[in-house]
Each structure stands twice: as C-alpha cells, then as structure tokens.
N, C-alpha and C positions, 0 to 999 in steps of 0.2 A: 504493500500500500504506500510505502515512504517511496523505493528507488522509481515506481511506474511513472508517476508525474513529472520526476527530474528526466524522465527519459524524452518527455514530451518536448522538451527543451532540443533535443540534442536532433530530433527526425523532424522533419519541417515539409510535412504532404504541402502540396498545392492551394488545399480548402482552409485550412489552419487559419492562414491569416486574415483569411476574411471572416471568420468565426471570432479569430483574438479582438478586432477590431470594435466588435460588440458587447465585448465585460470592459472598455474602458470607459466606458460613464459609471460601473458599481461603484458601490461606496467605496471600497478600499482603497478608490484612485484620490481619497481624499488624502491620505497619505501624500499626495506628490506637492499640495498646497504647501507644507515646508522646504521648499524647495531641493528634494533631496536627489531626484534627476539631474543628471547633467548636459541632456538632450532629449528630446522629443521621443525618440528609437530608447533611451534608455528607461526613459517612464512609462512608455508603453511597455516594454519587460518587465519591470518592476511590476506596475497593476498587475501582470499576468502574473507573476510570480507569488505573490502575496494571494491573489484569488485564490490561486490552487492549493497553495498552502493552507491555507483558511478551510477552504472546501474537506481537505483530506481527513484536515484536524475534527473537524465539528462530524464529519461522516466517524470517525475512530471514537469520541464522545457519545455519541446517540448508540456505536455497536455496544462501548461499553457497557450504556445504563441497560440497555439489554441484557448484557451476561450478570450485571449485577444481580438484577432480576430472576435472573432464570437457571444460573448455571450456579454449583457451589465452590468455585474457582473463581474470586471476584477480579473483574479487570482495575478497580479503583485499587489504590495506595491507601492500605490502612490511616496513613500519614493524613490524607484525606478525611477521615470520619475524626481524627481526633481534632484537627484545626476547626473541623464543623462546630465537634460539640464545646469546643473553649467556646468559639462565637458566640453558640448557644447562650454558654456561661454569662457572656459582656451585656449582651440583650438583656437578661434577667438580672441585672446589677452586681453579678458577683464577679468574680476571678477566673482569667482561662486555667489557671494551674490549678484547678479544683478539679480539671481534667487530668487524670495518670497520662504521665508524657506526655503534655504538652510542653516542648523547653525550645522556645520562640520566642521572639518577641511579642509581646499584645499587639502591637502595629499590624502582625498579620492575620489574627483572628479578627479585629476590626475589617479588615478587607475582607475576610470573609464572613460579614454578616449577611451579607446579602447571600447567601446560600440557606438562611434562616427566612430573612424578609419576602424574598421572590422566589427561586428555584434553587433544588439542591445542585443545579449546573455552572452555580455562576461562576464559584469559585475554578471550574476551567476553563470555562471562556475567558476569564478573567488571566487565567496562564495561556493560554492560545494570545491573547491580545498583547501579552509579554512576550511572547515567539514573535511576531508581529514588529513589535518595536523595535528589539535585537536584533532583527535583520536589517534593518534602514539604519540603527547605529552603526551595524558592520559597515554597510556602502557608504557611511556620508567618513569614515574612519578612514575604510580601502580610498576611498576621494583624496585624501589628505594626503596620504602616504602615497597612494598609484597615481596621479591625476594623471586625466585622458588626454590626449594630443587634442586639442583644439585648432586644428588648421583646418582653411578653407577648403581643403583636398578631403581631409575625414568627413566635413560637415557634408560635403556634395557627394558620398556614398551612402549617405542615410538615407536617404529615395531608393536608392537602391536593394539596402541589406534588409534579408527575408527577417521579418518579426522572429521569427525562429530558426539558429543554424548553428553549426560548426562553429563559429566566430565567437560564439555565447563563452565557448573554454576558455578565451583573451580575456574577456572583460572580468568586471568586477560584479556584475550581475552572477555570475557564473559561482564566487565563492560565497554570494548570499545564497545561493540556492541549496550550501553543501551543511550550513547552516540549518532553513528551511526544510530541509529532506531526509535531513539526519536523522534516522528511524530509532535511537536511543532517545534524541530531540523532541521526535513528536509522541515517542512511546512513556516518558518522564511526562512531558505536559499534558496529556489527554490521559492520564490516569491522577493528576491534581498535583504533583508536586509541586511545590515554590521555587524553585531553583533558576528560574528561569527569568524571576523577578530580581534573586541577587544578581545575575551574566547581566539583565539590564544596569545595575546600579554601578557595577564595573564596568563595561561598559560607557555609561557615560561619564566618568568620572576619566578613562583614559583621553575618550574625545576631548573633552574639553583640557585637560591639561596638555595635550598636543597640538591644540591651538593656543595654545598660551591663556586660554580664562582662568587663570589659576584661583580665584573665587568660586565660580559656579563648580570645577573639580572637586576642591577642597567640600563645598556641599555636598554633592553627592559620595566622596568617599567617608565622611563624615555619617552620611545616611546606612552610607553599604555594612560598616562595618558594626554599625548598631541592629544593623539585620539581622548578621549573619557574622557572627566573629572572625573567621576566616580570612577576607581582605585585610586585615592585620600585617599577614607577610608583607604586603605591596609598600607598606610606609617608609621603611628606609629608602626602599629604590624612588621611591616617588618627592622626598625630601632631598633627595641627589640632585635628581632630576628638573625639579624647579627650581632650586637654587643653583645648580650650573648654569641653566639658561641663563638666569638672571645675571650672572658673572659674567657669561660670553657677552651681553648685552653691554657689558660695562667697559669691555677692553676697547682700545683705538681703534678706529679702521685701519685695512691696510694701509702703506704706503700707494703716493700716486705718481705716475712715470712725466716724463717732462709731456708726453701728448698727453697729458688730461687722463689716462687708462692707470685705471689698479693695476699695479706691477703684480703678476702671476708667475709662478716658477712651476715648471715639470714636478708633480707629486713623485718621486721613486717608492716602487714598492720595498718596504723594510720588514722584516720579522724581528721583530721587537721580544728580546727576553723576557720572560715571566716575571713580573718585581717581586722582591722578596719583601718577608711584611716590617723589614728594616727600610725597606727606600721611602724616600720622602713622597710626602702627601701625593702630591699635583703631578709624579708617575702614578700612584697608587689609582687616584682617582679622576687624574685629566686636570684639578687645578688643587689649588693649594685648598685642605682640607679649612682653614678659618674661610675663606671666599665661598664657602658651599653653605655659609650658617648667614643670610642675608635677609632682607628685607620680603623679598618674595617668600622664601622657605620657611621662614619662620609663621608669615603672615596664612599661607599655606595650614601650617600647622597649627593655628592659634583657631584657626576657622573652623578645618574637618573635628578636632579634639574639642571645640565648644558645641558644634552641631551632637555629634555624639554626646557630650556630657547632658546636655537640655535635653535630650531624648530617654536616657539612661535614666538620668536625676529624676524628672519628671515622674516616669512608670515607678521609679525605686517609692518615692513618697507615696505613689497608689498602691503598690501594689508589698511594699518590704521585703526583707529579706530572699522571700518565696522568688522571687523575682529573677535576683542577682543570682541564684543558686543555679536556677533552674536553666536562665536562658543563656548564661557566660561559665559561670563556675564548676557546672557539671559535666562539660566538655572538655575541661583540663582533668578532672580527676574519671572520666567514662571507663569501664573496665566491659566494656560488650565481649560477652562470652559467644556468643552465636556466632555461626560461619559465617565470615564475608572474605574481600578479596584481599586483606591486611595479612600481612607476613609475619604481625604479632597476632592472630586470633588466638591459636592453637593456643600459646604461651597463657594467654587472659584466661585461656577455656581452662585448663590444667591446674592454675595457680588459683581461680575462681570454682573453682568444684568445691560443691557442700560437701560433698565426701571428704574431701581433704581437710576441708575448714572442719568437720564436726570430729574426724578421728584425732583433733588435737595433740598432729603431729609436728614432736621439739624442731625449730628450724633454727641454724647457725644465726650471729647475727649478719652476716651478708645476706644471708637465702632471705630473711625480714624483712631486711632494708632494701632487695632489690624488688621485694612482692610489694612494698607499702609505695616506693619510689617508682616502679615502673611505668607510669600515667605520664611522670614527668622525664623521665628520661627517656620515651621511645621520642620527647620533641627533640633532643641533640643534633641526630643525625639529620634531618627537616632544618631546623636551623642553622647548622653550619652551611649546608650543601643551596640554603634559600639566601646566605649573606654572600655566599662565593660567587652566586651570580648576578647578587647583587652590584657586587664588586665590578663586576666584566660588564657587565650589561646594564646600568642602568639611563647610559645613553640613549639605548633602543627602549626607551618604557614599556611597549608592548611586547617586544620578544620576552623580554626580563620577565613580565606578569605571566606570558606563558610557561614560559621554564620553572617559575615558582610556584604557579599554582600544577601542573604536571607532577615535581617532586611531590610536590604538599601531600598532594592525593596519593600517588603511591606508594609514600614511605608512614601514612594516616595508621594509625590504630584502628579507625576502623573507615575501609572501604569501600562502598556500596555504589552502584550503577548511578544512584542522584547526583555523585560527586561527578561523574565524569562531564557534567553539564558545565562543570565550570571549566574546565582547559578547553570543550568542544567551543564556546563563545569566544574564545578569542583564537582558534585555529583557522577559520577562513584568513582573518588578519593576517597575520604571519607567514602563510603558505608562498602567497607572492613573492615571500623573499627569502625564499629557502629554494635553492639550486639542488632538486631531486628531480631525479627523472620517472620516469610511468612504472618501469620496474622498480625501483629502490620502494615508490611510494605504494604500491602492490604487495612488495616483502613487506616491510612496515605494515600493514593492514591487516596481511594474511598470519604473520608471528601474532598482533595485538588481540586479533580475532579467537586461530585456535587457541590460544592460554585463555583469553574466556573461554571458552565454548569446553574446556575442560575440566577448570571448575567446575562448570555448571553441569556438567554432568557427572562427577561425584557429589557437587549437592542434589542432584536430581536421585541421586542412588540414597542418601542420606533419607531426605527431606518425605519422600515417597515411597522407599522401598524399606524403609528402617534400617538401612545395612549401617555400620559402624565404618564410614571413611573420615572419619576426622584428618588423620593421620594423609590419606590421598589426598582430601582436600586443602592441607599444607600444606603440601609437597607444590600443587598444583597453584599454589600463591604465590609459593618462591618462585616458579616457570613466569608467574604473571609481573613477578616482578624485575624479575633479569630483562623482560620482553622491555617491560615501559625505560630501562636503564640503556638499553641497546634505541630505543628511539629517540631518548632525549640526549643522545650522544650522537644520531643521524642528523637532528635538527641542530645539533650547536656548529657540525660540520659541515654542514650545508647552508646555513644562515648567510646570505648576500646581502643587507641593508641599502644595495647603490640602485636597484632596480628590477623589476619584475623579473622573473624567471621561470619558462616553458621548456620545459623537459628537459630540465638538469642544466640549462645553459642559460646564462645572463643574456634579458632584453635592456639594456643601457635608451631606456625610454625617458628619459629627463626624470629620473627618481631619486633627484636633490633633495625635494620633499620628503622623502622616505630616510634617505640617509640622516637627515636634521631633528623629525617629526616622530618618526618610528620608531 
C-alpha cells in the first residue's frame, strides 16, 4: 500500500496527466499558499504528492478501525488508547497520569481531546496532518541546501516535462516522497503514534536555524525538547552552530584586488590530521572556543531553555511531582525488561527477573553497583560517540542531527520501530549529499532490513509460539546493531556537503548553499 503510489510517480501512461490536472484545485493545494513550490511543475507535484499520501493514509485508518472492530489483533498502538484515556482524564478535570503509563507530556493528551469531543479518529488525522507538514518542511529544507537552477533554459522545459517521469529521481520532490511513502512512516502514523509531531518540531527548528532565524529555532527547539526529551542531544551541536555563524559574521571580508574583485586563490585539497584533544581550540572547532560563547548563542540559549522552563514550570505547578517523574525522570532511570531491538534488553531482562530479585541472591558490591547504575551508564557510550560528532560535524547541523539521532536510537536501552521515525525525518535531507551509488544504497537497505526481519521473527517465535528465544532474540540485536554501525560508517564516508549526488558521483550544481546551510 506504501511503495504502489510512489510507483505512480516513476510510470507516466499518457492519460495520467490529464487526470493529475484535476486534484489541483483539492484542498491540499492549499499547502502551496506558503509559498513552498518553487515553480509551477513543482506545485503541481507536490499537490499530487500530498493527495496520494493523504488518500493512502486515511484508506490505512478506516482498514484499521475495521480490524479494531473485528479482528483480535488490533491495528491501533496501545500507545493510542492510553493518550485517549489521559484526554479523557483532562476533560473530567483531573490528571493524564491517573492513567498507568501515561509518561508524556499533558500538551499531548490536550491535542488529543478531540478524540473524546468528536471522533475517536482525530487523534490520527491529527498525525497524518503531521506526515503532511514534515514533508513541505523537508522540500522548503532540500530548497535551502539543493536550490534548483533557475535559468531561462530550465524554466522553458517546464511546458515540456510530463507531470510524471524519470526526472522526478533529480528533484527534491522525489526525496519528499521517500518520506511520504515510507511504509514504517505511514505504518507509525495510521496506527496513532506521536512521533511524527516530534520529526515536525525538529524539523523546524533545523529550518529555521539554517536560515539564520535563530529566534523562531530557539522556539521551536525549546518546544521539541519539552515534548519529547530526546532532542536534548542536538544542543551542543546546535550552540556550535549559531555561534560560529555568528563569528564568521564578525571577521573582515576578504581582501580586494586592485580591479575592484575579491582576491581568490586555488583551494588545494589537504588531509588535514586528526587534532588531538591537546590542540588548540579554533583547530578543534574551526574558531577559537571563547568566539563560539556570543551574543547569538547565548541569546539562542536563553530562548529555547526559557521556552522549555514556562512549559515545564507551568505543568510542574498543575500537575507536581507526578509530572516530572513520569514525563522526564523515568526515562533516565526505565529498566524495560521486554524484547525490543536494544542490545541491553537481554541484560535489563536477566538483572530485572523477580526470580532473581525474590531468591535474594548475595551480589559483590560491583555486581550492585553495576544492576543499580546500569540506566545511567548504558548513556556513556550515546554520549561520547553523540559529542565526537558533534565535534566533526556540527558545521553541517543536519548531517550532525542525523548521525546523532541514528546512534541515539541504536545504542537506546530501549529500541522500538517509533524511534526509527526520528533519523527517517531527516534522511530524505541528507541523502543528497551522500555520494552512494544504487548498489551500496541496496546493500544498506537489504543488511538494515534482514536484521529486522530477524528479530522479528524470533519475536514472532516468542510472542506467539511461546518458545523461549530470548537468548536468539539477543543474538539477533547484536546483528541489528553491527548493521546500523556499518551504515552510519557508509554515511560518514560518503557525506559530500559541496552538492547533490546521483549514483555515487558529485553533481557540482551551485551547492554553496549546502556547503554553508547544511
């Protein structure tokens, strides 16, 4: 149901465009009112794109409330009924946390009141319309970093090029759709998850710090992280980040030649040593580590950290302690014994068995101290490996966001198919400037794929046969996690910043923007 519609894209019959012709009055084409096309042929993609997406999404909704109904295998996300009945809760003047597991913020059971007031649907139209969103953040982002040749030669083939074709793989329409179509994507959001509302709130918080509004950023990361704890990693790179610009902003211009021209010299390429963490700052970080603490960064910081604090502060005086616990503090200390795709489960599973706790069995004081500390210790390896690319990358803001949130999630205590929704929103991003070719990105897929498809099938042996694989489905974590360490080692090697890249080779298409912005 996800790859059929992207296919639609790519076969371009005869009758097609005179059909597309007539879903551009729908409403969805209200979308392009924020000027997020960049031509006439590219808004007309877009409407189409968003239509079908729309359409696949709301058809996967209405099968669900079907199997709800009818089958005892629910397609809804538990995750779903419990956000309902907090709402529930807020309606009737009390507390969402009067619901078991609810550990959210209230902002979100607020949004889904209307799953109480109107229909129990709203709350995934309500993520469909955040699918929605994230796609036009992607394009107006790929804008910034890819922008389109605007010559009078491209504009006078638009009369020409079929509404639907080949050509679709170039553009930047092409990696909204990978987005769009991404069947974990639409399979997360048409069963009610929120996830989709946090990839918004990152999302736009990258945009606009890449256009330099480091205000409305600072808002919105301020928002995200009060969402959803997690965007936490991003703050050093993104305090880097706007206060180098701010720096570069402060140096001289170049020198000028006696014709009136900025004097330019031949870049050579150099490979540049590794600094060691004895070299000074301004190798370590591109400028001297006091010039990165300025006026912007700070201002930056004083924004998203007050945003967050009034949001935090706010619910903490409604709602006390129960709050803090539930929606921040329980996630550093979470001990989830149950299978998922974490290469500590096993360990949580073992160390967490009432068997073990009730045979009050004597344990050294390391064997103590590593069962009481283990919550806080599986962040070490996450943090080192999340400040080291911070280190390298926080020039490129969006690559750096990908590569941290990628570890984040795979090296997570606890892993589950929701997370993968956050490195899939900013992967269309990035792809353009990652020099892989058709096969490399194939192998990548087809390694990422069967390691899932392996778990899942000793949890299928688990979960429904009752057989005891805990033990395989370990095994089958470590595989999943060697696979994500072999990708995010394809992408750091592959990463070109200067310009678009089609099957493994640099397109040098004026991708200065990219190289500055990215």
């Amino acid at each position: 149901c996800s790859f059929a519609p992207l296919l639609l894209f790519l076969l371009p019959p005869p009758s097609l465009p005179a059909f597309c012709d007539t879903l551009t009055p729908l409403p969805l084409t209200l979308m392009l009112t924020f000027s997020v096309a960049t031509s006439p042929l590219e808004a007309r993609r877009l409407s189409l794109l968003l239509f079908t997406a729309f359409i696949v999404r709301v058809a996967l909704v209405l099968y669900g409330n079907w199997q709800d109904n009818n089958l005892t295998v629910k397609y809804t996300d538990i995750d779903y009924v419990v956000v309902t009945d907090a709402a529930r809760f807020i309606l009737d003047g009390g507390s969402p946390y009067e619901r078991a597991t609810y550990r959210y913020t209230p902002l979100l059971a607020l949004l889904f009141t209307g799953n109480i007031s109107f229909t129990r649907l709203f709350g995934k139209f309500l993520m469909i319309a955040a699918d929605l969103v994230v796609a036009v953040l992607i394009l107006l982002i790929l804008q910034v970093m890819n922008p389109s040749p605007s010559s009078k030669q491209s504009r006078s083939k638009e009369g020409t090029t079929p509404l639907l074709g080949w050509d679709l793989l170039k553009s930047n329409i092409f990696y909204v759709a990978l987005w769009l179509f991404n069947p974990f994507v639409v399979n997360v959001s048409t069963r009610g998850n929120s996830e989709s509302l946090i990839a918004l709130l990152v999302l736009a918080t990258l945009y606009f710090v890449i256009l330099k509004r480091f205000h409305l950023g600072a808002i919105f990361y301020g928002l995200a992280v009060h969402f959803k704890i997690y965007p936490i990693i991003y703050s050093v790179a993104l305090f880097l980040y706007v206060g180098h610009h701010h720096y570069v902003s402060t140096l001289p211009p170049p020198p000028v030649t006696k014709g009136g021209k900025k004097g330019k010299k031949k870049k050579k390429k150099v490979t540049e040593p590794v600094p060691s963490i004895f070299a000074d700052s301004s190798r370590l970080f591109g400028a001297p580590i006091s010039a990165l603490f300025n006026s912007s960064s700070i201002t930056f910081t004083i924004i998203s950290a007050g945003v967050f604090a009034l949001l935090t502060g706010g619910f903490y005086i409604i709602y006390g302690d129960e709050y803090l616990y539930e929606t921040y503090l329980y996630h550093l200390v979470r001990q989830d014994h149950r299978h998922n795709f974490s290469v500590y489960f096993y360990h949580i599973y073992l160390s967490t068995s009432k068997t073990i706790v009730e045979a009050d069995i004597p344990r050294t004081f390391l064997q103590s101290f590593f069962v009481n500390f283990q919550s806080f210790l599986v962040f070490l390896p996450q943090l080192a490996l999340i400040l080291t690319f911070t280190r390298y990358y926080y020039r490129r803001i969006i690559f750096c966001a990908f590569l941290q949130t990628l570890i984040f999630v795979a090296l997570n205590k606890v892993c589950t198919v929701q997370y993968f929704i956050w490195y899939f929103s900013l992967l269309p991003v990035i792809l353009p400037h990652c020099a892989l070719s058709f096969r490399r990105m194939v192998t990548m897929f087809g390694l990422w794929l069967g390691a899932q498809l392996t778990w899942l099938y000793f949890a299928y042996l688990l979960e429904f046969k009752g057989a005891n694989t805990f033990f395989e489905i370990w095994v089958a974590s470590l595989i999943y996690y060697v696979v994500n360490m072999y990708i995010v080692a394809q992408f750091v090697m592959s990463f070109s910043p200067g310009g678009k890249t089609i099957n493994g080779k640099r397109k040098n298409d004026g991708g200065a923007t990219g190289t500055t912005s990215g």
